[in-house]
C-alpha positions in Angstrom: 5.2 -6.6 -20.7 5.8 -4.5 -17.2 4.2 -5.4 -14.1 3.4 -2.9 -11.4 2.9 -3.8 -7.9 1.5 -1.3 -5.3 3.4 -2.8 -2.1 1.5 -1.9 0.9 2.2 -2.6 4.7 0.5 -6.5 4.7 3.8 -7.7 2.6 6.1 -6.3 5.9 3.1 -7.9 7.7 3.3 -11.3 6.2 7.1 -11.6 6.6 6.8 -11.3 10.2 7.1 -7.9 10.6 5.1 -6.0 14.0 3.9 -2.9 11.8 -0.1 -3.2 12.0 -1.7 -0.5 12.9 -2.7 -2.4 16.4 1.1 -3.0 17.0 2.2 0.5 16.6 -0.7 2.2 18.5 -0.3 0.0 21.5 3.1 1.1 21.4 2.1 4.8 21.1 -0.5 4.6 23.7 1.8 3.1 26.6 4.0 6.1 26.1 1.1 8.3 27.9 1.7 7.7 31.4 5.8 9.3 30.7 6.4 13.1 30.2 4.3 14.5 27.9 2.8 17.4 27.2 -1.3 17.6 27.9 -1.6 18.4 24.1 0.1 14.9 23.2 -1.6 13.1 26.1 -5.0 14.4 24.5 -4.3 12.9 20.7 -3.2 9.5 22.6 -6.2 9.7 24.5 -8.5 10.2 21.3 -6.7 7.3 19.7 -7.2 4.9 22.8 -10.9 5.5 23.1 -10.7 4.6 19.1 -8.8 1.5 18.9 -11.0 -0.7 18.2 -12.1 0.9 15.2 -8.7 1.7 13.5 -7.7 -1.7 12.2 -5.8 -0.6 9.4 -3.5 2.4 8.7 -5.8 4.0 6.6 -8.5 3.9 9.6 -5.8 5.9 11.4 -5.0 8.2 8.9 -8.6 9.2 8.2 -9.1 9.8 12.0 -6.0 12.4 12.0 -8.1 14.5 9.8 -11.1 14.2 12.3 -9.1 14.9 15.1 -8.3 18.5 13.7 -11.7 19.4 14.9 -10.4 19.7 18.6 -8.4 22.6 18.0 -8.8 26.2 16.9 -6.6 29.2 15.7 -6.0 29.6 19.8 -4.7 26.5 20.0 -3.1 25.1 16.7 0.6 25.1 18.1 -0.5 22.2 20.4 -2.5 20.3 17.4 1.0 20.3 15.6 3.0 19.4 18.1 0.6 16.9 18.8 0.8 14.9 15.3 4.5 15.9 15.3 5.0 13.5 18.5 3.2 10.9 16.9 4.9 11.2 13.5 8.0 10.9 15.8 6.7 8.0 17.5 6.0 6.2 14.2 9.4 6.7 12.5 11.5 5.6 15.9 8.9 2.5 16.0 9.4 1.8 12.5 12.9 2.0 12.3 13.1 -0.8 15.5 11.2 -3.1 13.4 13.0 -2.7 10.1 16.2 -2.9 12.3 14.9 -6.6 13.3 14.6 -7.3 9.7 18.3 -6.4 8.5 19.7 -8.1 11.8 17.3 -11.2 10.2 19.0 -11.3 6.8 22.0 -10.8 8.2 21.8 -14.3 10.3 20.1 -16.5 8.1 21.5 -17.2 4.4 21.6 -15.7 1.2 19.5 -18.8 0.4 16.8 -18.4 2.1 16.4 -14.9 1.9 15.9 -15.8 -2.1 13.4 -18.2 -1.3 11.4 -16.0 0.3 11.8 -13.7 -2.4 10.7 -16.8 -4.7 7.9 -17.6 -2.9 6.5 -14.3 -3.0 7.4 -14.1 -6.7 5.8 -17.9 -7.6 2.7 -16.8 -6.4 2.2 -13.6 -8.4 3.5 -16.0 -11.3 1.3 -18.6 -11.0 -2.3 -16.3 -10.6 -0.8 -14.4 -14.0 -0.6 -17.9 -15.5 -3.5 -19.2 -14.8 -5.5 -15.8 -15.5 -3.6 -16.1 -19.2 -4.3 -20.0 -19.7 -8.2 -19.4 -17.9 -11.6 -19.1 -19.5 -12.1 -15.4 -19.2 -11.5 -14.4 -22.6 -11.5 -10.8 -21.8 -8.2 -11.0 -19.7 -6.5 -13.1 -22.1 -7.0 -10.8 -24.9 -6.0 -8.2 -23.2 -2.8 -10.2 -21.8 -1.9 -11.4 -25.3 -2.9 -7.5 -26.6 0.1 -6.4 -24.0 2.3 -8.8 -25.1 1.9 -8.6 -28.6 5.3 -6.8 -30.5 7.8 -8.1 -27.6 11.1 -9.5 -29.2 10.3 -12.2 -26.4 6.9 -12.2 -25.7 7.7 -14.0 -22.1 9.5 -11.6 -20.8 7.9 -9.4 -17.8 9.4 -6.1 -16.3 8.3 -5.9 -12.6 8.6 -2.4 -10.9 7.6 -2.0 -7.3 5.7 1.2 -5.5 6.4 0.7 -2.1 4.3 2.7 0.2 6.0 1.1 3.7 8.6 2.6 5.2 10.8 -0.3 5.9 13.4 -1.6 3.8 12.0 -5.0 3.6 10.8 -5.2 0.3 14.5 -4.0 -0.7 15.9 -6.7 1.3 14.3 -9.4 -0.7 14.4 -7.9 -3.9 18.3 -7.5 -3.3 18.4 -10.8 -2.8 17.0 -12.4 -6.2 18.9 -12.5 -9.0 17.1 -11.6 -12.3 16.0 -12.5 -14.4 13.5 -15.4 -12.7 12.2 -18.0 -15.1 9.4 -19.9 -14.8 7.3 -22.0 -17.5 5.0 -18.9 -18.8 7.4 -15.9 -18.1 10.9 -14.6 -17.1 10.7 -12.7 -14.7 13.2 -9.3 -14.5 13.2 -6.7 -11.8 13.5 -3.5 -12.4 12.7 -0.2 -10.0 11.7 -0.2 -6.1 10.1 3.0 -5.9 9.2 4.7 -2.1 6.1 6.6 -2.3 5.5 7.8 1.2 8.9 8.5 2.4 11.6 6.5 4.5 12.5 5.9 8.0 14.6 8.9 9.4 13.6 10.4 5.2 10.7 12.0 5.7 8.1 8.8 6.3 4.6 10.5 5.5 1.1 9.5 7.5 -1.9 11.8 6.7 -4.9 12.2 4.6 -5.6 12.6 0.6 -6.9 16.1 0.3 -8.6 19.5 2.6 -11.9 17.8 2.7 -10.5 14.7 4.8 -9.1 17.9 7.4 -12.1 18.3 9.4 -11.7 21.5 11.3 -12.7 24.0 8.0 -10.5 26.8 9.6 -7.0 24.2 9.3 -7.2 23.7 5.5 -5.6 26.6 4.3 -3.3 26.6 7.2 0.4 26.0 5.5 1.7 24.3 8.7 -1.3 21.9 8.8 -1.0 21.6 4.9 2.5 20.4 5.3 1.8 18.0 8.0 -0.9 16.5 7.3 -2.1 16.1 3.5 0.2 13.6 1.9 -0.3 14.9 -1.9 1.0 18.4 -0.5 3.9 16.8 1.3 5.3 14.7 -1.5 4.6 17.6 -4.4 7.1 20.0 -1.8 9.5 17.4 -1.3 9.1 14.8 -3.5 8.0 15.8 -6.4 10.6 13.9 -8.9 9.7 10.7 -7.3 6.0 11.5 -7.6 6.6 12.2 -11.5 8.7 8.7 -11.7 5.7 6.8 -10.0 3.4 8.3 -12.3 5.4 6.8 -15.3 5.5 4.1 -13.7 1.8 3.1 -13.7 1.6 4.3 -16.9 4.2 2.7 -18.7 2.3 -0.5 -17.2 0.4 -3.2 -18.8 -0.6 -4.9 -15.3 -1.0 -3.2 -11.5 -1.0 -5.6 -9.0 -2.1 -4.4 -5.3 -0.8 -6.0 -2.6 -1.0 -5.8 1.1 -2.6 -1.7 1.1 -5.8 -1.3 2.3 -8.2 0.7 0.1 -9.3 3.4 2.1 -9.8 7.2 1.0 -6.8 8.8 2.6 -4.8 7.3 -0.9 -8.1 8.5 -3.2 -5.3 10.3 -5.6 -3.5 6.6 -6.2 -6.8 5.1 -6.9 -8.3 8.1 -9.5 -4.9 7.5 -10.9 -5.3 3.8 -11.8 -9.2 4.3 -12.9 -8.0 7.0 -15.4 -4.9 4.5 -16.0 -7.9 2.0 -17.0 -10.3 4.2 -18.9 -7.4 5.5 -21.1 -5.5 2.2 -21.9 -8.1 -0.4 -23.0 -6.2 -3.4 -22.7 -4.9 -2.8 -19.4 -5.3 -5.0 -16.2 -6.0 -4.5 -12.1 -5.3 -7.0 -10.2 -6.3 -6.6 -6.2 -4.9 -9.1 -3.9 -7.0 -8.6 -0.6 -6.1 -10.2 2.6 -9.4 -11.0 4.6 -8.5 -13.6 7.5 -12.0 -13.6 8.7 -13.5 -14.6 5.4 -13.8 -18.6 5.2 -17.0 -19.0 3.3 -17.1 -22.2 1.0 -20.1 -20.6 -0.7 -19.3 -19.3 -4.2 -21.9 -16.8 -3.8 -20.6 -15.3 -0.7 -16.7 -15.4 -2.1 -18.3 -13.6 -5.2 -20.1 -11.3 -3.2 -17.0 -10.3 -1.2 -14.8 -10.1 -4.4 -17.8 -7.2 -6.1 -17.8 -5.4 -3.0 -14.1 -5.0 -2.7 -14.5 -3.9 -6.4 -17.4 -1.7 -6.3 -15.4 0.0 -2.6 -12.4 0.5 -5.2 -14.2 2.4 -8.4 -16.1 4.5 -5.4 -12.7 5.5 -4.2 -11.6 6.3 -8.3 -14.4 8.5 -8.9 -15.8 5.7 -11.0 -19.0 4.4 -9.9 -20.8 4.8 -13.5 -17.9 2.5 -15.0 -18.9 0.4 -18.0 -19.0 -3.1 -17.2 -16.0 -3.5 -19.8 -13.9 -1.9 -17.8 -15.2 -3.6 -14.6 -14.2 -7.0 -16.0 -10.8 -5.2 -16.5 -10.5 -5.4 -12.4 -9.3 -8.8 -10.7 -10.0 -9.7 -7.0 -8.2 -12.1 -5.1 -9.7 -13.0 -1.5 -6.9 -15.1 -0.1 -5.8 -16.0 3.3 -2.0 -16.8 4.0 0.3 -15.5 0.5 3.1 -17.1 1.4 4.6 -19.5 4.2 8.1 -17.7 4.9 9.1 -15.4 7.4 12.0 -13.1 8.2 11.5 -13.1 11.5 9.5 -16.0 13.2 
């Protein structure tokens, strides 16, 4: 059976990495009292009177297509250089932090690195288990369906899409030697996949399609095309890896997201996985969401939040009229803290 998991920034997050959105748009901000140009000055200062609202990177992303709508054809040059600067400013942050994390592995043991790694892995392992030994007979059907025909019907083929640019998910992977055994599976890793480019390789920020580019006159524009709508970007320079990814979920039995926030600036991901779901009946969704302000004991209100994070994801797939099959095909996890260790402290 092959697991998929959509890797997004809260994994880098949870190992003690500084890459929310908050962390790198402080950063970005402070860099407007230093010689800039007016027409990078201006996006900072857009950004700084939004703060508060862009909590996660897809908040940001969405407001670089609304942005758009403060230039016109006389002044476009300065709405690319603009977004250039903070593309810039992203990759150089970015790199700093993922340089923190190598200098990390590099002082602490092989050990412990591979606990980490285990840690991470042990929890995945224990929901599956306890989804496959649970009283939703839906899931286990559809578990036992997938792992029906295996020469060894334990064995599980993880593959990874990351969509950080860091190499921290590398770093831990690296470090674990498969395959990983546990009572219900062994565990084998596979393929590390980066989705939206690397540090110093092209890392991509931007929206999902023309309609998220507010300004009407930009969205035919090639330059804006090709710095700002992510499908377009990674179809010109990507498009192998974009073909690879797209075998990947479908080659799939389970796709587990972690750490991305579902917001509309990745609506071509999420179509992907509801057609992924309609076509293959006896596939599984699993979505791990990280909510530190939910602490609710009441099993209405945790079931309330879990059907709204649901309902926000089939809304973003196109998918609203799904049959309640296929809804039951959909898993969410509210949790708080994943796991307990940390590259850096």
């Amino acid at each position: 059976m092959s697991v998929l998991f959509f890797i997004g920034n809260g994994f880098d997050v949870a190992l003690g990495l500084k890459t929310q959105t908050k962390d790198f748009l402080t950063h970005y901000v402070s860099r407007k009292d230093s010689k800039t140009t007016p027409a990078v000055v201006k996006l900072m200062c857009d950004i700084e009177s939004d703060m508060r609202g862009l909590k996660t990177w897809a908040n940001l992303e969405a407001k670089l297509g609304e942005y758009t709508d403060g230039y016109d054809d006389t002044n476009v040059q300065d709405c690319i250089d603009a977004y250039q600067d903070i593309q810039k400013c992203l990759n150089d942050y970015i790199k700093g932090e993922d340089s923190n994390a190598k200098q990390a592995v590099e002082e602490i043991k092989s050990s412990t690195v591979t606990a980490i790694f285990d840690e991470i892995l042990e929890f995945f392992t224990d929901f599956i288990s306890k989804v496959a030994k649970g009283h939703n007979t839906k899931i286990k059907n559809c578990l036992q369906a997938n792992r029906r025909g295996h020469v060894n019907p334990k064995n599980i083929y993880y593959n990874f899409l990351n969509f950080n640019y860091t190499s921290a998910l590398e770093l831990c992977v690296g470090n674990i030697k498969s395959p990983v055994s546990s009572d219900s599976f062994n565990w084998t890793s596979s393929e590390v996949k980066s989705v939206h480019g690397k540090i110093d390789n092209y890392p991509i920020i931007g929206v999902d399609n023309v309609s998220q580019i507010k300004n009407a006159a930009f969205r035919e524009k090639h330059d804006i095309l090709s710095l700002l709508v992510k499908p377009f970007i990674l179809k010109e320079l990507q498009g192998d890896e974009v073909a690879t990814a797209t075998q990947l979920i479908n080659k799939s039995c389970v796709i587990c997201i972690f750490g991305m926030s579902l917001g509309s600036t990745d609506k071509t991901w999420w179509a992907y996985i509801g057609n992924w779901l309609i076509k293959y009946a006896n596939r599984i969704l699993v979505i791990f969401s990280y909510t530190r302000e939910f602490q609710s004991v009441l099993s209405s209100a945790r079931l309330s939040k879990e059907k709204s994070i649901r309902d926000n994801f089939l809304k973003l797939a196109n998918m609203e009229d799904a049959s309640q099959e296929l809804r039951d095909r959909i898993i969410v996890k509210v949790h708080g803290e994943m796991f307990t260790s940390k590259l850096i402290q």
